[in-house]
N, C-alpha and C positions, 0 to 999 in steps of 0.2 A: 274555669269560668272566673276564679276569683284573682288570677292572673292575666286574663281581658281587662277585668273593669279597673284595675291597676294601669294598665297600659293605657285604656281608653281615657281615665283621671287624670293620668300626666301629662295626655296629648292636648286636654281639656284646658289644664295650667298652660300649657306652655303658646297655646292659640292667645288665651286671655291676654298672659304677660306680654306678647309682641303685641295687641293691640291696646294695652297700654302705653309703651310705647310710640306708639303712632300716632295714636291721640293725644297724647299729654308730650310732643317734645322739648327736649330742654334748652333753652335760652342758651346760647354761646357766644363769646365774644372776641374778636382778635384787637382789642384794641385800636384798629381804625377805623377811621367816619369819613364819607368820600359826601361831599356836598359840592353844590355850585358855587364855582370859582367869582368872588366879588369883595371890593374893600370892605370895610367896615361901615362905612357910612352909607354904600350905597345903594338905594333900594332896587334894581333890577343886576345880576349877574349874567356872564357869560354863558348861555345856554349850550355853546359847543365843550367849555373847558372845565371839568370838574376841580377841586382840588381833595384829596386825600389826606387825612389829616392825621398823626399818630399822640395815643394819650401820654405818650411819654417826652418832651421839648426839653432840648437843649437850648439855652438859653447863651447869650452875648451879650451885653449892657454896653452899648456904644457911650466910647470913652467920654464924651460932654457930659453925659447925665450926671447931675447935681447928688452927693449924699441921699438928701434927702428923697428924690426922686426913687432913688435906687432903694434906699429904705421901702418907699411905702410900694415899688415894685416886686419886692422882696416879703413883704407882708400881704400882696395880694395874690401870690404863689401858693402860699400856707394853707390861707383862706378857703381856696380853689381845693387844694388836695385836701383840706381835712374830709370832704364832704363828697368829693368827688374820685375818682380813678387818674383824674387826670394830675401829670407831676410837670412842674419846672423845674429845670436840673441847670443855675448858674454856672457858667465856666468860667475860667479867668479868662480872662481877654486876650488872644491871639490875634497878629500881624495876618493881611487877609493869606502871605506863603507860607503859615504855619502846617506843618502835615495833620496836624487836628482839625483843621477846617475842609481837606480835604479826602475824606476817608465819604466813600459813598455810601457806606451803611450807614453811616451818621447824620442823615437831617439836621440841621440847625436855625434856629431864629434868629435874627441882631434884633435886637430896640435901640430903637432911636426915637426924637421925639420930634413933634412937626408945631410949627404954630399955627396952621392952616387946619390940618383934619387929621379924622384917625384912618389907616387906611393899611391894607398890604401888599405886597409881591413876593408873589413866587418865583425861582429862577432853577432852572437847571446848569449846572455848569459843566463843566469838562472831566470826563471821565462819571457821569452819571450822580453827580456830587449835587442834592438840593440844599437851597440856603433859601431860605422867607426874610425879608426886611418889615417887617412891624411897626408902623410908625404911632406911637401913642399921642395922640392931644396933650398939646403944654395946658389946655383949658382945663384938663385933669386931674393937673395935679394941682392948681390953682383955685378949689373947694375951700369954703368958707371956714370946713374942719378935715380933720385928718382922716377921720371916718368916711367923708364925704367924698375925698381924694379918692380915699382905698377905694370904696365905689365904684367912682367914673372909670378907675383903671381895671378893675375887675370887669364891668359892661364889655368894656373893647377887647378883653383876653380870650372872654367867653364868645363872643362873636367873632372872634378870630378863628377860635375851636369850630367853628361851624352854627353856634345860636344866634336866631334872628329876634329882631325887638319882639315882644309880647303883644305890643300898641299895633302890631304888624301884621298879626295872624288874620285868617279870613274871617275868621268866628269873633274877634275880638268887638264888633259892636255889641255883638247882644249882652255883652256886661261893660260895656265902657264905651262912654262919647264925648266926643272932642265938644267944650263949648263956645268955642270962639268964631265957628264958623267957615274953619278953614279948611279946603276940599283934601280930602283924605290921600296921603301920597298909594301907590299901587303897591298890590299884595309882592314881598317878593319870595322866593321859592324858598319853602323851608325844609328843613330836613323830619324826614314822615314822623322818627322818635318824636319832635318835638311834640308835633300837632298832634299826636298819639295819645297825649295828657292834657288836660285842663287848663284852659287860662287862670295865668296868675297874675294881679293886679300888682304886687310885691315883688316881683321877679328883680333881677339883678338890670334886668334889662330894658327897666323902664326909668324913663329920665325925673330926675327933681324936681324937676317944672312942670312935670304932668299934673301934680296934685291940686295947680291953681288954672290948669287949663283940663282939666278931665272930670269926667261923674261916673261914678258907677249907677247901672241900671238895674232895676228890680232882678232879673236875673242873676246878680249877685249881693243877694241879703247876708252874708255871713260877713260879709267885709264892709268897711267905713271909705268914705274918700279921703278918711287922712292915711289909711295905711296904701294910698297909692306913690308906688316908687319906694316904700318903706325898705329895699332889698337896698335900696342905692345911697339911699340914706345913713343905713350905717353903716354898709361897707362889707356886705355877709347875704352868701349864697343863701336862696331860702331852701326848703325840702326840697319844693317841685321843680326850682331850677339844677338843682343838685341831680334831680329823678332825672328829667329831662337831658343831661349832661353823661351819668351813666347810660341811658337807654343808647347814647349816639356809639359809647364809647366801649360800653363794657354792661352791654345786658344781664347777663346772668347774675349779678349783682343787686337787681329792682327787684322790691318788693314794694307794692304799692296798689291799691285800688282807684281808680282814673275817675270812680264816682263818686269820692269822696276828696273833692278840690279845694281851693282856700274860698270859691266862691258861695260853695253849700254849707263849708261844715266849720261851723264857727269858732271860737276860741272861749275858754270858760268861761271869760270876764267880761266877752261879749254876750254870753247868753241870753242874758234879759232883752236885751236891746234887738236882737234878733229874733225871736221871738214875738215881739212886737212887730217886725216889718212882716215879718211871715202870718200873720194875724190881719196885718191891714192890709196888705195881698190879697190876703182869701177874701176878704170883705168886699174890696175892690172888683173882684173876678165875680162873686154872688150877683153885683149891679151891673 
């Protein structure tokens, strides 16, 4: 008998442990993110052509870009991976018949810079060989500070990786409105990780201008409308765009709770002051 209830106890554990398992499974990630294929700037994408994207870029710095350029290209690299999974791997610059450019396990970027927009291309080449051309905005590196540079360059790296503006998302009125009155361009398709987490007013990938054409709405009391664009301003992924960037790239990585956003949950030195709107809310809601 007391060699049943042995056997019956271990059948017991081992039913339990595989539905643990099954319920709780674990986050994996292979490092790539496959989103819809679209430049940078543009708000609808090719609904037939995905692009695929790896966290890991080989990098090419097309021979024109200035010192400086390259400098602050090179610092928005850093920036990107202290926080993120994702790595730019500079190479020295190769002739387009160098056999380093054509190895097909090897994807690679070029940068170049455009005075027009920011934008990309993907290409397949001969013998299964891809190569993306990058075109970064000259308006980017032309910021009023060098923080503000890193920024701009950072927005278009990130949206090259597959993140779409913030100002973007469907959900983005019910904490943020345009006040100028100008009809809102169309949602474009975002990748699910994104919208998976909370709007960020701060994101990386909200422009500098937004702060004098945008409001936050009661629905996001934890934040001010000066910390809108505040990601772009200095030049530095925030948490949620960092979170958002793992989830696309390299899940098993996040840890985070999605109900505790930049829009709910304030910052120490804001405390008081939210507080107060959450108070004149409730008063409001009572009438």
């Amino acid at each position: 008998d007391s060699q049943m209830l042995l056997r019956l106890l271990a059948a017991a554990l081992l039913l339990s442990s595989l539905h643990a398992k099954i319920c709780r499974p674990k986050a994996s990630g292979t490092k790539l993110a496959t989103f819809v294929n679209n430049d940078v700037n543009s708000i609808m994408g090719d609904p037939e052509r995905n692009t695929v994207r790896h966290a890991n870029q080989l990098v090419y710095f097309w021979p024109s870009l200035s010192e400086f350029e390259q400098e602050v290209l090179r610092d928005s690299f850093t920036q990107i991976s202290r926080r993120s999974c994702i790595k730019f791997e500079e190479q020295p610059w190769q002739p387009w018949y160098h056999a380093d450019r054509w190895e097909p396990d090897r994807p690679y970027v070029i940068i170049r810079k455009s005075r027009q927009y920011a934008a990309y291309t993907d290409n397949k080449l001969e013998g299964g060989v891809s190569r993306t051309i990058l075109y970064v905005s000259q308006n980017a590196f032309e910021q009023n500070s060098y923080n503000q540079s890193r920024g701009a360059v950072m927005d278009q790296l990130v949206r090259y990786m597959g993140m779409r503006k913030e100002l973007l998302r469907p959900d983005a009125e019910s904490y943020i409105l345009e006040q100028t009155g100008r009809v809102a361009p169309t949602t474009p398709r975002f990748h699910p990780a994104q919208l998976s987490w909370p709007f960020d007013p701060e994101s990386i990938t909200v422009p500098l201008s937004a702060r004098k054409t945008h409001a936050l709405t009661d629905y996001c009391p934890a934040r001010n409308d000066a910390d809108i664009g505040a990601g772009q301003r200095v030049g530095l992924l925030t948490r949620w765009d960092a979170i958002k960037l793992n989830s696309m790239y390299c899940p098993q990585l996040v840890e985070a709770d999605p109900r505790r956003g930049p829009c709910v949950v304030p910052r120490k030195k804001d405390l008081k002051s939210f507080k107060k709107k959450l108070n004149a809310y409730k008063e409001l809601k009572r009438h």
